[in-house]
C-alpha positions as CSV (number, residue, x, y, z in Angstrom):
1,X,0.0,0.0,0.0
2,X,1.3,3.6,-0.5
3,X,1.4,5.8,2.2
4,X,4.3,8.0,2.0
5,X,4.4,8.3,-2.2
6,X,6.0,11.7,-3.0
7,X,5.4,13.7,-6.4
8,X,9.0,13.5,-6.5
9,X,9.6,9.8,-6.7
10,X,6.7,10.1,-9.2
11,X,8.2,12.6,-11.7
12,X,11.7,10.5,-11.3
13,X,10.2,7.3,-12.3
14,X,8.1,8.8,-15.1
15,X,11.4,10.7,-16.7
16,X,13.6,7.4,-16.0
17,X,11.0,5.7,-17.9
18,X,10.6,7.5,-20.8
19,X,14.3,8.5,-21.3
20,X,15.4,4.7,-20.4
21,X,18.5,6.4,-18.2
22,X,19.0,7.4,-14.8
23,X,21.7,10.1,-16.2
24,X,19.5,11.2,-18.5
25,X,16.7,11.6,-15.7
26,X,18.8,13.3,-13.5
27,X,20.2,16.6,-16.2
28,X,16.5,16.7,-17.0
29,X,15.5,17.0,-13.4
30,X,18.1,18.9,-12.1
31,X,19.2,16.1,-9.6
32,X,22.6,14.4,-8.9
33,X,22.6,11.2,-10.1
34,X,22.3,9.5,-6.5
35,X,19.0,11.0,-5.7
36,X,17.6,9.4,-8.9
37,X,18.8,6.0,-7.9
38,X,17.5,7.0,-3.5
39,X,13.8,8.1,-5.7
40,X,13.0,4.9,-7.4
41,X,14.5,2.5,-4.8
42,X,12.5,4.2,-2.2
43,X,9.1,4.1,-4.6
44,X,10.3,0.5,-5.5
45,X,10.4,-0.4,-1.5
46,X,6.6,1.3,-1.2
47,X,5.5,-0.5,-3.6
48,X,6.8,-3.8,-2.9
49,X,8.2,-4.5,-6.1
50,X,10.8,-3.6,-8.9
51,X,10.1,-1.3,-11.2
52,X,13.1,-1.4,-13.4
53,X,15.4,-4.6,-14.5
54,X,19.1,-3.5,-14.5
55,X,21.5,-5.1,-17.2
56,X,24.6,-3.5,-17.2
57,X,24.1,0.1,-18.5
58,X,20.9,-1.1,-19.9
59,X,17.5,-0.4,-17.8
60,X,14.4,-1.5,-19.1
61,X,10.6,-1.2,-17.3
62,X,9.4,-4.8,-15.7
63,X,5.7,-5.9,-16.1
64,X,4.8,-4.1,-12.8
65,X,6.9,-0.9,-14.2
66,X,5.0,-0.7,-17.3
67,X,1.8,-0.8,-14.8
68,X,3.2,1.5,-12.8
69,X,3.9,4.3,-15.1
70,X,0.2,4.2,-16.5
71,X,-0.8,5.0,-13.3
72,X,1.5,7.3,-12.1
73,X,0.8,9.5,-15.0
74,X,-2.5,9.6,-14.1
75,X,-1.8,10.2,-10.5
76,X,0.9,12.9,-11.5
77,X,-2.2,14.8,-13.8
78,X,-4.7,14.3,-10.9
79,X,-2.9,16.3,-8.3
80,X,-1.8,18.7,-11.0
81,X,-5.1,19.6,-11.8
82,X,-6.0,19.3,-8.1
83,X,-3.5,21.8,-7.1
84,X,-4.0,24.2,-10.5
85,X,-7.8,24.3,-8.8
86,X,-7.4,24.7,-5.1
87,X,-4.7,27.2,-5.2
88,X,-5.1,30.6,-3.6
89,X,-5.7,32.4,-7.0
90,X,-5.8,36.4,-7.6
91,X,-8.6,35.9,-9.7
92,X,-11.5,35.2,-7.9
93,X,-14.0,32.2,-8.7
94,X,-16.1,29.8,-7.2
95,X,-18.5,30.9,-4.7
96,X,-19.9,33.6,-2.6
97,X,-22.7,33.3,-0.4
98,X,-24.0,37.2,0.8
99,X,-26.2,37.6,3.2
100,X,-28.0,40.9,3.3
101,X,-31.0,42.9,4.7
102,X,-33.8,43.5,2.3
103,X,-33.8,47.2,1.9
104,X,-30.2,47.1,1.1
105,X,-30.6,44.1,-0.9
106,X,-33.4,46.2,-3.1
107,X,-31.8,49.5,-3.6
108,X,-27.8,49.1,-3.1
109,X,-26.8,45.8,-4.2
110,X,-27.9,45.6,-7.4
111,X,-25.5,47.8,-9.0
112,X,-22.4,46.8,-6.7
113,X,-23.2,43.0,-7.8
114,X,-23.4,44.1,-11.7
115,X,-20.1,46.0,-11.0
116,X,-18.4,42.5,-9.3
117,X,-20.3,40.2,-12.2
118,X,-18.3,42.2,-14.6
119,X,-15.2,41.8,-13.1
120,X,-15.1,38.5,-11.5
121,X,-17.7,36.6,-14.0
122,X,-16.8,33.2,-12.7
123,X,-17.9,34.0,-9.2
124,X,-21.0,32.3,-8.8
125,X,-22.8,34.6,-5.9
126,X,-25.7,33.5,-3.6
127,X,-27.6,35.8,-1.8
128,X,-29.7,35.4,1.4
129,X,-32.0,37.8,3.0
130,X,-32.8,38.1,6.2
131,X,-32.9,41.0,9.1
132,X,-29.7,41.7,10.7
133,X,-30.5,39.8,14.0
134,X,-30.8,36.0,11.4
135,X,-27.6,36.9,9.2
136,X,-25.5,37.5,12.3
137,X,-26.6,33.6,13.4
138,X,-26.0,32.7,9.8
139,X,-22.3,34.1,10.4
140,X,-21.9,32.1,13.1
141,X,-23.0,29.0,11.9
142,X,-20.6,29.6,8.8
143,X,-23.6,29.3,6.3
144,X,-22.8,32.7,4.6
145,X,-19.6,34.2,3.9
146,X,-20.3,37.5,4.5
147,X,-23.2,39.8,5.8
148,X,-24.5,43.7,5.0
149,X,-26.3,44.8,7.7
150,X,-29.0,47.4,8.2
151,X,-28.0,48.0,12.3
152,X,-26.8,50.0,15.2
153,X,-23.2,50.1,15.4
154,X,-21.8,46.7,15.7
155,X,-19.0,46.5,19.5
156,X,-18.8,42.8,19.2
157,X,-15.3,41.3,18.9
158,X,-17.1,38.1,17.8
159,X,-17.2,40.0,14.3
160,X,-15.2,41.7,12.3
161,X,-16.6,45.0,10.8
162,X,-14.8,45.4,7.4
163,X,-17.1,48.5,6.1
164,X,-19.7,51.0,8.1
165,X,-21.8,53.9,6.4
166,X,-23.8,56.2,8.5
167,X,-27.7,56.1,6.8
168,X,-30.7,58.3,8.0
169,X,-34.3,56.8,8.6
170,X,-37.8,58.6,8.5
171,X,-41.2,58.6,8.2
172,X,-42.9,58.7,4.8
173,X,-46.3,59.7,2.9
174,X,-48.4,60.3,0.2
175,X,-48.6,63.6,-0.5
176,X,-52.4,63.4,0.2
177,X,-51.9,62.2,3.6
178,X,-53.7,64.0,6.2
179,X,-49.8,64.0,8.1
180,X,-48.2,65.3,4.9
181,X,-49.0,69.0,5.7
182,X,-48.2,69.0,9.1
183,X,-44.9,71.4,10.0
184,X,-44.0,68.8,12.5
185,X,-45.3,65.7,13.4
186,X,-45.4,64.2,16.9
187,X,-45.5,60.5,18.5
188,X,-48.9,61.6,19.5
189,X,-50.5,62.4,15.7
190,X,-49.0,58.8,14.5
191,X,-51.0,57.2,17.3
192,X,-53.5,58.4,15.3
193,X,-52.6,57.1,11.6
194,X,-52.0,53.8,10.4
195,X,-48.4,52.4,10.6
196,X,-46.9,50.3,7.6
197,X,-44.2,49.0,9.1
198,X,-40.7,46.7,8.5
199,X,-41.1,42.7,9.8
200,X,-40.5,42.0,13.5
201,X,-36.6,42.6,14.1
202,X,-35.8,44.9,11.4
203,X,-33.4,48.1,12.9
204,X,-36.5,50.6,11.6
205,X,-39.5,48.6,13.3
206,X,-37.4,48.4,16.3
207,X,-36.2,52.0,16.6
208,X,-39.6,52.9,15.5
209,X,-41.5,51.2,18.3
210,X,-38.7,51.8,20.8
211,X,-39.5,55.7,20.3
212,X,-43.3,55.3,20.9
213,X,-42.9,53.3,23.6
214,X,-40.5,55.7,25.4
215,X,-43.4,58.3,25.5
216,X,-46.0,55.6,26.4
217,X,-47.8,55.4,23.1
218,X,-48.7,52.3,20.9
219,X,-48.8,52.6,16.9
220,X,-51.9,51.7,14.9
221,X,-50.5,48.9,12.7
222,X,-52.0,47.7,9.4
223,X,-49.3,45.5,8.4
224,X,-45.7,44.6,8.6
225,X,-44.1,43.0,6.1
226,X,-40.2,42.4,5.1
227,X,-41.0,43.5,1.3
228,X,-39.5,47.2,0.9
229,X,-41.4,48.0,-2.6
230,X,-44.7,46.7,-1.4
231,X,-44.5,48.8,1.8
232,X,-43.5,51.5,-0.5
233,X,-46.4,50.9,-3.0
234,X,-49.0,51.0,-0.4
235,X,-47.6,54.0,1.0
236,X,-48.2,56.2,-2.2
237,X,-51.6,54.7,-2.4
238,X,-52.7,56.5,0.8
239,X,-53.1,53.1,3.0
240,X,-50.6,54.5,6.1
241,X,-47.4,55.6,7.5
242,X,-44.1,54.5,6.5
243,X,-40.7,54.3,8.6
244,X,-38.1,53.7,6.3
245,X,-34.3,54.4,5.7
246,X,-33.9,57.2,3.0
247,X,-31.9,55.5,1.2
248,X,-34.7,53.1,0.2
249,X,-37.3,56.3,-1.2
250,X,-35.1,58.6,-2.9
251,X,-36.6,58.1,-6.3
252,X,-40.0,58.0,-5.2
253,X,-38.8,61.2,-3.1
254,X,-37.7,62.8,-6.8
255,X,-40.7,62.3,-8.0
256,X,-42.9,64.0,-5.5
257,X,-44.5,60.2,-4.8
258,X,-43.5,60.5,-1.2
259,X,-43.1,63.3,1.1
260,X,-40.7,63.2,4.5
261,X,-42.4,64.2,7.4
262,X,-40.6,66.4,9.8
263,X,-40.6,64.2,13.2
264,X,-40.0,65.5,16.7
265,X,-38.2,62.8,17.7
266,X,-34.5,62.5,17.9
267,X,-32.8,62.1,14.4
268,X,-32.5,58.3,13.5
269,X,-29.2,57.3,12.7
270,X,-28.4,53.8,11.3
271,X,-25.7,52.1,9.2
272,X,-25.0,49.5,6.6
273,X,-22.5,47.3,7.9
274,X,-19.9,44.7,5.8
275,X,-19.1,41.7,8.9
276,X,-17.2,38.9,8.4
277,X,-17.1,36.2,11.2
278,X,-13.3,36.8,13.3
279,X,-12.7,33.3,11.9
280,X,-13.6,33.7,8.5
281,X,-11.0,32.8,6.2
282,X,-11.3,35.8,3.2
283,X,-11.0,34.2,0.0
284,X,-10.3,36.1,-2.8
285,X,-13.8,36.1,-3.9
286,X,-14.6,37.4,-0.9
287,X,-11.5,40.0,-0.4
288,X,-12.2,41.4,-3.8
289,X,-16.1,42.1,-3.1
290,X,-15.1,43.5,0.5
291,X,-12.3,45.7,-1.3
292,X,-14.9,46.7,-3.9
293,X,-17.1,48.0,-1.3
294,X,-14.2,49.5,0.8
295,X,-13.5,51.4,-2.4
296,X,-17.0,52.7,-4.0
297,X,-19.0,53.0,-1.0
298,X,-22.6,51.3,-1.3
C-alpha cells in the first residue's frame, strides 16, 4: 500500500522511464545522479516491487513498471489539476454566499453586484436575505460568507466589521396624507394614523416602536411586512405611515411620490455594515467584493 508516495519519486520514475536512463533523468530533473537512484528505490520499497530490470548500463521497465507508469501519469495529472484548482488564485472564482437585509438588498446591491459580475464573472454569488439579528446567526454557523447589515453600530469582537456607512431613517407619505401638511409631526398624531411598518426585528420597526414606547404610546399597525417596494407601493396609495431608511425612497422622493415628514423625535441614525465572522478565512472572492465595497462605498 502507498502511504508516503511523494510527487517527486513520481516525476523521477516517469522521466527514468521515458528516457530509459537514470543520467538522462537526473540533467533533465536537475538532480545528482544518486538522488535518482534514492527516488526509485524508495518508490520501489513502497510499492513492494521492482520497477526497473538492470542489465549493465541497460535499464528497461518490468511488467509491474510498465503498470506502474500508466498509473503514475494519471496520478501525477490528478494532483496537477487538483493543485492548478485549489490554489489561492488572484482571480477570484467559485462561490460567494451574501447575506443581506432586504432594503439594502433592493436598492444598493444591485449595481455593486453588476459591477463585481463584470469583473469577476466566474464567481458564482448566492444571496440570502434576512434581518440583521438571522444573518449575524447565519455568520456564526458559517452558512454565509459575508453579511450587510442594516444595524446600530456593531461592539462585538465576535465579528469583524470590514465597512460601516452612516444612513438616515424617517417617516414617509403620500402627498395626500392628512400628516403630509403637518410642519412637524409628533408620536402623539402617528398614534392616530395607520403604521406600515418593516417585519418584526428589522433596525427601523425596532427603533420605530422603541421611540413610541419611550413616550407611552402604541402605533396603529395595518401591516408589517419584510418586502420594501410593497411597503412603498402601499404607501403612495394613501393606505398608512411609512418608517423607512432614505436611502430606500429617494426616487420615489424625486418624484414627489412620497413626502418626508418632519418628526419630533430625535434624528434616527443607522448604518450599513460589511461583517465577516473573526474566523472567516477571506477568499479572494470574498476579499475582492469586501475591497470593492471599501473602495465605491454602497
Amino acid at each position: 500500500m502507498v502511504n508516503n508516495m511523494d510527487t517527486k519519486q513520481l516525476k523521477t520514475f516517469i522521466t527514468v522511464a521515458r528516457l530509459n536512463s537514470f543520467t538522462k533523468a537526473a540533467n533533465k530533473l536537475g538532480y545528482a545522479q544518486s538522488s535518482i537512484t534514492a527516488h526509485i528505490k524508495l518508490l520501489e520499497r513502497e510499492l513492494g516491487t521492482h520497477l526497473f530490470e538492470r542489465i549493465g548500463k541497460n535499464i528497461t521497465l518490468t511488467y509491474e513498471g510498465e503498470e506502474m507508469l500508466l498509473h503514475a501519469e494519471k496520478l501525477l495529472n490528478i494532483w496537477e489539476n487538483a493543485k492548478n484548482s485549489l490554489s489561492f488564485s488572484e482571480i477570484p472564482k467559485g462561490a460567494l454566499i451574501i447575506g443581506v437585509t432586504e432594503s439594502v438588498c433592493a436598492v444598493k446591491l444591485p449595481k455593486l453586484l453588476k459591477e463585481y459580475n463584470k469583473l469577476y464573472p466566474d464567481v458564482e454569488i448566492t444571496l440570502k436575505i434576512a434581518t440583521s439579528h438571522e444573518l449575524k446567526c447565519l455568520l456564526r454557523e458559517n452558512e454565509i460568507d459575508v453579511a450587510i447589515l442594516l444595524d446600530i453600530k456593531i461592539d462585538s469582537t465576535e465579528f469583524d466589521v470590514k465597512f460601516q456607512q452612516s444612513e438616515q431613517a424617517a417617516l414617509f407619505v403620500a402627498p395626500t396624507h392628512p400628516l403630509a401638511s403637518k410642519y412637524n409631526v409628533s408620536a402623539r398624531d402617528l398614534s392616530e394614523h395607520s403604521m406600515i411598518l418593516t417585519q418584526q426585528g428589522c433596525i427601523c420597526r425596532n427603533i420605530f416602536e422603541k421611540t413610541l414606547k419611550e413616550e407611552n404610546i402604541t402605533s396603529k399597525l395595518i401591516l408589517d411586512t419584510s418586502n420594501v417596494q410593497t411597503i412603498k407601493q402601499l404607501v403612495m396609495f394613501g393606505f398608512g405611515v411609512a418608517f423607512l431608511p432614505r436611502f430606500a425612497v429617494v426616487e420615489e422622493l424625486k418624484n414627489n411620490n412620497l413626502i418626508e415628514l418632519s418628526w419630533d423625535a430625535v434624528e434616527v441614525n443607522i448604518m450599513i455594515q460589511v461583517v465577516c465572522h473573526k474566523d472567516k478565512w477571506i477568499s479572494s472572492a470574498l476579499k475582492e467584493f469586501i475591497k470593492l465595497i471599501q473602495t465605491n462605498g454602497m
